[in-house]
C-alpha positions in Angstrom: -122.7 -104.9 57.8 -119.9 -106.0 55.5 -116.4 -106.5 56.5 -113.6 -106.7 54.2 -110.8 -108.4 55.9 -107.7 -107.0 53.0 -106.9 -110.6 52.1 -109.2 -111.5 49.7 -111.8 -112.6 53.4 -115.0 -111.2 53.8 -117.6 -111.6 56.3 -120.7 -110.4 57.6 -120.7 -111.1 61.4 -120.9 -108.8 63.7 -117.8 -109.5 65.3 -115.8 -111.4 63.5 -112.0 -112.7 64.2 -109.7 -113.2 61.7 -106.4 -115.2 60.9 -103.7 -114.0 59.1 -101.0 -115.8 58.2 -98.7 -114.2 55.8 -96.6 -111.0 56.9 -98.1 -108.0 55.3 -99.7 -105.0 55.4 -103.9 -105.4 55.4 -106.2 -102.9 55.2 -109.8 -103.8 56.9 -112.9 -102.2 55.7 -116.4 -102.3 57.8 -119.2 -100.7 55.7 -122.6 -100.4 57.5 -126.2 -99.4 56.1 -129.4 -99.1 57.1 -132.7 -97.2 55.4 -131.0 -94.0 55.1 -127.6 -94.7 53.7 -124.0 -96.4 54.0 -120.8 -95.7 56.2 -117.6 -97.0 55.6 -114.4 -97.2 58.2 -110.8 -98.9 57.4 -107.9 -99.9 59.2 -104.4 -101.4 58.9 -103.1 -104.5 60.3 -99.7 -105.2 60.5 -98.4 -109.0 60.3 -94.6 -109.1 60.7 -92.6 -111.9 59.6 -92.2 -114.6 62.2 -88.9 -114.7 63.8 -86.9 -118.3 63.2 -85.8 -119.2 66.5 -83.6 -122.5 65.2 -80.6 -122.3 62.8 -80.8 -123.3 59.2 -80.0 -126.7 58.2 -78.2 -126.7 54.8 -79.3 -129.3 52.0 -79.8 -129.5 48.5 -79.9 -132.1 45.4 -77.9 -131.9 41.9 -78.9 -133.3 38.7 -77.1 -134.4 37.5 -73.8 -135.2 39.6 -71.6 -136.7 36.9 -71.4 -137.0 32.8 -69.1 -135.3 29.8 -67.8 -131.6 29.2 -69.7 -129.4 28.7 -72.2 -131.1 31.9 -75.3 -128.7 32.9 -76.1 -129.5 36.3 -79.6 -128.2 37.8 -79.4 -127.6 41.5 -82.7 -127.5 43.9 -82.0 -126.0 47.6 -83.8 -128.2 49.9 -82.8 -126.3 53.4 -84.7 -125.2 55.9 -85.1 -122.4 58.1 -83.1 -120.5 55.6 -83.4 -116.6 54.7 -80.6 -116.3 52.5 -78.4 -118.9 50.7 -75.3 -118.4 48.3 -73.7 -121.3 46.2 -70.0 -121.2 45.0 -70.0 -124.2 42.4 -66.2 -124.9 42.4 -64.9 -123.6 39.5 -64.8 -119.8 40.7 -68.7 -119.2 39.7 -71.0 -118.2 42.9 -74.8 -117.5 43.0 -77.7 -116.6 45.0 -80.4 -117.9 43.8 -82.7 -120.6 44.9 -82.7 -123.1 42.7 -79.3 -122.5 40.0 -78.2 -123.9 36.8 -75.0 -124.0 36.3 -72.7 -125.6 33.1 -69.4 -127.2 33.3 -67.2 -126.5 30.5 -63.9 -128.3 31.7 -63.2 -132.1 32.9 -62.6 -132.0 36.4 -63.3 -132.7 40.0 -65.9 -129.7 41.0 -67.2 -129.3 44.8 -69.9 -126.9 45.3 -70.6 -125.3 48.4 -74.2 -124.1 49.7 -74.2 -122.0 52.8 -77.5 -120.9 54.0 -78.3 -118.2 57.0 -80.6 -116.6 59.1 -80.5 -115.4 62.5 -79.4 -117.5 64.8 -76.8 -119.4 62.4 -74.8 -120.5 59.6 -74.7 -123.9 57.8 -73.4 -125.8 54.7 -73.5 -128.5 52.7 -71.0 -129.9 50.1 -71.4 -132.3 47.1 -69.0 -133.2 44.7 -69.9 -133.2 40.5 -67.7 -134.8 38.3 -67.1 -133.8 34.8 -65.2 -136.3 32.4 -63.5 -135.2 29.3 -65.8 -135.7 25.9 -63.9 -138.4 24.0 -63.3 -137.3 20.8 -63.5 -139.6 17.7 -60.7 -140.7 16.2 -60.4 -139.2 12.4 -57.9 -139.6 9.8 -55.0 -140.9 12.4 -55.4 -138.0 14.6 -54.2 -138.9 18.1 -56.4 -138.9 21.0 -55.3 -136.9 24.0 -55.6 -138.3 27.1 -54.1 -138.0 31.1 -54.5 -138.8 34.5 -53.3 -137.1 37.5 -53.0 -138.8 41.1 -54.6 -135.9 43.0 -57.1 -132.3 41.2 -57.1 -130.6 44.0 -55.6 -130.1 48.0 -53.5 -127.8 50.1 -50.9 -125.2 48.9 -47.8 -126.5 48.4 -49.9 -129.4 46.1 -47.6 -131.7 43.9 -49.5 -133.5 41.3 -47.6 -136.7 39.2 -48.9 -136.2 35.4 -49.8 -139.3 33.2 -49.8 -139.6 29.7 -52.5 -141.8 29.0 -52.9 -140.8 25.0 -53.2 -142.6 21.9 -51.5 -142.8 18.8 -48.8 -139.9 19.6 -45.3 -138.9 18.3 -44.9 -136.1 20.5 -46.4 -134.0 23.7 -46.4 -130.5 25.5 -47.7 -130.0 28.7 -49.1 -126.7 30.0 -49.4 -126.5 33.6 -51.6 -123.6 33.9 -49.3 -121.6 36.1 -46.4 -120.5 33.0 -44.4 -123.4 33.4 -44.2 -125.9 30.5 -42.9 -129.6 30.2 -42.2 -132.0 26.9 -41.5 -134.9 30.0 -43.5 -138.0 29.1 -44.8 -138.0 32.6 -43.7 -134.7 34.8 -44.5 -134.1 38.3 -45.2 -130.8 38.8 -45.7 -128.6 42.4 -48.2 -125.6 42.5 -46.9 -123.7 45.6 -49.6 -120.6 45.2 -53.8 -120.4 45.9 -55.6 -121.2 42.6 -57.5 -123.0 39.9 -55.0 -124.0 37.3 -56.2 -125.7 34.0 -53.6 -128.0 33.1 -53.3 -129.0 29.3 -51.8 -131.6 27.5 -51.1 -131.5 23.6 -50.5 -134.2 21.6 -49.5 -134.6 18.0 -48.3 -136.7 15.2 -48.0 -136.8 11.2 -52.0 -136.4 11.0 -52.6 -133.5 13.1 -52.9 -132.4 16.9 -55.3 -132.7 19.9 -55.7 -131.8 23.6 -57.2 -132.4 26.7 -57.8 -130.4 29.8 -58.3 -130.4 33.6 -58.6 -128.4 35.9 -56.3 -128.2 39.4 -57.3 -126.5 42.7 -55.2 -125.6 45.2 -56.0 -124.2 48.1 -54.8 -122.5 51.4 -54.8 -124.8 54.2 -57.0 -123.5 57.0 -55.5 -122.2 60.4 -59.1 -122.1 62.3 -62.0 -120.0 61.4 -63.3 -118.0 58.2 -60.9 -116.3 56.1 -60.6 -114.8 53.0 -59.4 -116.5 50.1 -55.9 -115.3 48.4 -55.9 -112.8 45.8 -54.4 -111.5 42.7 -55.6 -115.8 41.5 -52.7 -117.9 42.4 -51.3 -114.9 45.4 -51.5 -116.5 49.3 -51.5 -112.5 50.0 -55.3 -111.2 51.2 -56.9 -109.7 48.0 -58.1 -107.0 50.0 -54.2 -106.2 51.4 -53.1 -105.6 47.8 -53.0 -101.8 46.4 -51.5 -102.5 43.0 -50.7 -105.7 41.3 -48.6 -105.9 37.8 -47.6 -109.1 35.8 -44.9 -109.6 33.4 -44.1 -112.8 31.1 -41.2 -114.1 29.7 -40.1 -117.6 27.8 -37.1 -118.5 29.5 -34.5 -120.3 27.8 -31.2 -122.5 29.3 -27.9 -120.2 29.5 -29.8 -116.8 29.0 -30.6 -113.5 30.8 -33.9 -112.7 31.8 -35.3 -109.6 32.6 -39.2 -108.7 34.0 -40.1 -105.6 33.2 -43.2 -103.9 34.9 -43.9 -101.2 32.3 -47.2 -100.3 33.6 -45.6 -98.9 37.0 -48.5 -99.7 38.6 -46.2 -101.0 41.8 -42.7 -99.8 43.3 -41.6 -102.5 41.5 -39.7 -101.8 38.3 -38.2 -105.2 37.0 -36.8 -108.7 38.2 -33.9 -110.5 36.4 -31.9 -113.3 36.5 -29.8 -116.1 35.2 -31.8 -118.9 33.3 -29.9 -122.6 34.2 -32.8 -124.2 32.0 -35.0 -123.9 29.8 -38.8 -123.5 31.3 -40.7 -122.2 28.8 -43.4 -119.2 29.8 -43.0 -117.9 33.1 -45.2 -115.5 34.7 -43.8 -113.2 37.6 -46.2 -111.4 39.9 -45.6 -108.2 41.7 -47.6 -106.9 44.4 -47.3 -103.7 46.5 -49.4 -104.1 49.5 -51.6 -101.5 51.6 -49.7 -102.7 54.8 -47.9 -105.4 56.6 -47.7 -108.7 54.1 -50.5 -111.2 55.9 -47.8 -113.7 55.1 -45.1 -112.3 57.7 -45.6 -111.7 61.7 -44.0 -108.4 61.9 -43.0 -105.3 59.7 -38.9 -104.8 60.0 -37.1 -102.5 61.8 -36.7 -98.5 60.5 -39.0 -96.6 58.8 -41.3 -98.7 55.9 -41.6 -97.1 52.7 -43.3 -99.6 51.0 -43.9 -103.7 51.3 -44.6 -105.9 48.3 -44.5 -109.7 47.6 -42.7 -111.4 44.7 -43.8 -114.4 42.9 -41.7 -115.7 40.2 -43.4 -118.8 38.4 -44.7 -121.7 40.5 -42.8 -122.4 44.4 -40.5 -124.8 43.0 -39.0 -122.7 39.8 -37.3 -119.8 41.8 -34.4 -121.7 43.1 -30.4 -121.9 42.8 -30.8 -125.2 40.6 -32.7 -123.2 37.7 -31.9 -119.4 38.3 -29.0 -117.5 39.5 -27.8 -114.3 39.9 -31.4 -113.2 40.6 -31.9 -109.3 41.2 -35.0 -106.5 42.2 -35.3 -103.2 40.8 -37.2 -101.2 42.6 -38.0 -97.5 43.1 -38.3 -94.9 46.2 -40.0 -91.4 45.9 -38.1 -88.9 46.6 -41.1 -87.0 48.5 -41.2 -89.5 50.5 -37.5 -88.8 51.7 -38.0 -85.3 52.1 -41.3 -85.8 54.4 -39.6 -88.2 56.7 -35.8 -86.6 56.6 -34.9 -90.1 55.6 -30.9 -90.5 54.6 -30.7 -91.7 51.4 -28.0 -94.2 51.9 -29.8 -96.0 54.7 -32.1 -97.3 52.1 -32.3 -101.4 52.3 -34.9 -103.8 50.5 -35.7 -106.4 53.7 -36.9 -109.8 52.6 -38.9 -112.0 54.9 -37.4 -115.4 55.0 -37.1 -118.6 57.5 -39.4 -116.5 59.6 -37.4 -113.5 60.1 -36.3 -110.3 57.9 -33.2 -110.3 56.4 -31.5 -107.2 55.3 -30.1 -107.2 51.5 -27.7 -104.0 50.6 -28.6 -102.1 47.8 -27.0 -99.9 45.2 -28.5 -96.6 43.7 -28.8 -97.4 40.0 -30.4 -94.0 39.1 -32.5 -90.9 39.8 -35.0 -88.8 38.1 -37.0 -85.7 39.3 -39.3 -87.7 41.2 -37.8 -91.2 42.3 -34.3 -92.8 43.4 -33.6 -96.4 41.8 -32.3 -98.8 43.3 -30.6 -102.7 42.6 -30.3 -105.6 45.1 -29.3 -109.1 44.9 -31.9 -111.7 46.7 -31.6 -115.4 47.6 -35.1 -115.8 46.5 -38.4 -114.4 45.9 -41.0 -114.1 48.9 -42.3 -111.1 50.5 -40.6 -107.9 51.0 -40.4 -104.3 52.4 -38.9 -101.2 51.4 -37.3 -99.6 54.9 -35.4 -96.1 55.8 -34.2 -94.8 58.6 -34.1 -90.9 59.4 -31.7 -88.5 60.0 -31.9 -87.4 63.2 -28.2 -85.9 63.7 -28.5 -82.3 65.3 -27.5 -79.6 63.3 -23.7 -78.1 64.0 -22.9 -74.7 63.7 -19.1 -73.4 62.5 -17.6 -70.7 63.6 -14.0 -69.7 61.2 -12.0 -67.1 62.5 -9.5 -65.5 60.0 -6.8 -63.6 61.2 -6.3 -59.9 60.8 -4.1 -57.0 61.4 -2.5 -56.5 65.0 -4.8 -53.5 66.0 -8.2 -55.6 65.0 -7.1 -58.8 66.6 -5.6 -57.0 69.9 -9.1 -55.3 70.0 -10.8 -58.2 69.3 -8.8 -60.1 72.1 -9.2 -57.7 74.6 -13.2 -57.7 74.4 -13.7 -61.1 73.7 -10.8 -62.8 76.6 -12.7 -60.5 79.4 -9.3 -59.4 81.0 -9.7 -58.2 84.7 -7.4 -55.6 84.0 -8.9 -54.2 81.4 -12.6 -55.2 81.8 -13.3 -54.9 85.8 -14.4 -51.2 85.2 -16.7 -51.9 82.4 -20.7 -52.4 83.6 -21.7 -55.5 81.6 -24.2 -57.4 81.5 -24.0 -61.1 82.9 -24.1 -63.5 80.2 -24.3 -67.2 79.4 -21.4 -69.1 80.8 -21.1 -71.4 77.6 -20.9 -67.9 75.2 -17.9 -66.3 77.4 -16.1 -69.9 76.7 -16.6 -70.0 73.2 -15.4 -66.3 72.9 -12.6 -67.1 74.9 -11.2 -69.8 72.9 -12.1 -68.3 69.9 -9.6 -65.2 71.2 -7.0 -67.7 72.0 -6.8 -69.1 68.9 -6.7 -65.7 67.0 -3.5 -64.5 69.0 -1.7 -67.8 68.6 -2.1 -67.7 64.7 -1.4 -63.9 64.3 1.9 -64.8 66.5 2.8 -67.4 64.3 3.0 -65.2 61.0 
């Protein structure tokens, strides 16, 4: 006899025991002979995977953990008990591999995240790689870029203090990463929304011009547990509570107008102005219409919501009196919308969420067309918002006019309708409903006293 054991294992006892130990799928074969021939029998054995009673126990090494942009960095998982892993490096890259390589392309402060799983658990580990600007050689007088910043990353609202460390420079510009600008030789600059912002600086003299980046990451402060990060990069609104998102830039300048304009009518949203007090360079405005309630606000307001959407207008600290005023929302109702629910058209008001509590703001009806109703209203401020109606639910009222006529219709009329005993005890009629014989009555009255007044 020969046994064939599926795994590469053969043996010729006559009843042998075998060890398998990798899950799989075997297939045994006995084949017997003797003088007169040969038989052959298989089987399949079935070895499952072995079930990991413990959790995982996150770790891994990076090589290497430091050095100039652009910095490849090779990372080696070294957990155990792990069936699946998945890496987010820092700098909004992810992967799910084993063993990654991952390259750094911008100074900065990067901490990447391994989280490994299997049934019984989650865990993670955390290291922090740190990628220096490549200093540049200085050629033909060119000036050499150069900052520092106190903090690179921490909690929504984060402010970060700016300092010009560069070399050889006649003037500056500073891009914050978020639309707003500075020429300040040293600005301090607050990024109130979720997001990696690459800041830039730009320096130049008689010779030329050079830059330097880095990068700033802000991020929501935890309340307890998982969550989601913020969407729409740079929103504190769930991604996946956003229907439709639209952005619109503008360079604003001191003393002028300035007018947002959605074109893409992607949201109900149709434009955002105001009154520049300063000049801020490029500033980006963010509209987003949400699926339903903001996940920034505890409650929907009162009446009936047509639509809710947030508004972000440059970073937290732009949107106020001391650089805007006069600031206004356009924004559009459909009228199908009206008809379905029977909602009046003038109780239409745009609610803003503020101080922890709605806030109704009147509105005016700009314009119509054949499918929407446009409406204006001033705001305080730019947050989150909702669209609100409330129906008509006034029963309907039916008039009754009663012209006068000549004396022979009216004296007819009157005599049917007043139900005089005199006249109408003989008659067989019908009983009818109290409330009818009153209206007729009066109605009678009312004919006689006019037709005596003529």
């Amino acid at each position: 006899r020969s046994w064939n054991f599926g795994d590469g294992a053969t043996s010729t006892d006559t009843n042998p025991t075998h060890s398998y130990s990798l899950a799989g799928n075997y297939t045994v074969n006995l084949t017997v002979s003797n003088l007169k021939g040969t038989n052959s029998k298989t089987a399949v054995i079935t070895v499952l995977e072995n079930e990991i009673d413990v959790p995982p126990v996150a770790d891994f090494i990076a090589n290497p953990t430091s050095g100039s942009a652009p910095l490849s960095v090779s990372f080696t998982d070294r957990s155990q008990n792990a069936t699946s892993r998945s890496w987010n490096f820092g700098d909004g890259a992810t992967s799910t591999d084993t063993n990654p390589t991952h390259s750094y392309s911008l100074a900065g402060n990067y901490t990447v995240n391994l989280t490994v799983s299997n049934l019984k658990g989650t865990n993670s580990k955390t290291a922090v790689i740190t990628v220096s600007e490549e200093e540049e050689e200085q050629n033909d007088g060119l000036p050499v870029a150069n900052f520092e910043t106190n903090v690179t990353s921490g909690y929504a609202p984060l402010s970060v203090l700016f300092t010009d460390r560069s070399q050889d420079a006649t003037s500056r510009s500073w891009d914050f990463g978020d639309g707003v600008t500075s020429t300040e030789l040293n600005p301090t600059h607050t990024y109130s929304l979720v997001g990696t912002y690459p800041a830039k600086l730009t320096v130049s003299n008689a010779n030329g011009t050079t830059s330097k980046t880095i990068l700033i990451a802000v991020e929501r402060k935890s309340s307890g547990g998982s969550s989601s990060g913020g969407g729409g990069g740079g929103s504190p609104e769930f991604s996946r509570n956003i229907e439709a998102k639209e952005l619109s830039q503008v360079f604003i300048t001191n003393g002028k107008a300035v007018k947002f304009d959605f074109t893409k009518a992607a949201t109900c949203v149709v434009y955002v102005s105001f009154d520049s007090k300063k000049t801020a360079g490029k500033i980006t405005t963010i509209a987003e219409m949400l699926k339903g309630k903001s996940s920034l606000v505890s409650e929907l307001p009162s009446g009936e919501v047509y639509k809710s959407f947030n508004l972000w207008v440059g970073n937290g600290g732009f949107a106020t009196s001391n650089n805007i005023e006069n600031p206004v929302v356009c924004f559009k109702v459909e009228k199908a919308w009206l008809q379905d629910k029977k909602i009046d058209r003038s109780s239409i008001v745009l609610n803003r969420y503020s101080d922890k509590k709605w806030v109704q703001l009147p509105v005016s009806l700009l314009k119509e067309d054949d499918k929407y109703l446009y409406f204006t209203a001033e705001t305080p401020g730019f947050s989150s918002f909702a669209i609100t109606g409330k129906a008509n639910t006034s029963p309907e009222e039916t008039v009754t006019e009663i012209q006068p006529g000549d004396e022979s219709d009216n004296s007819e009329e009157n005599t049917e309708d007043t139900g005089s005993e005199a006249d109408q005890a003989p008659e067989q009629k019908e009983p009818g409903m109290p409330g009818f014989e009153m209206v007729y009555g009066v109605a009678g009255l009312l004919a006689v006293f006019l037709y005596k007044r003529k």
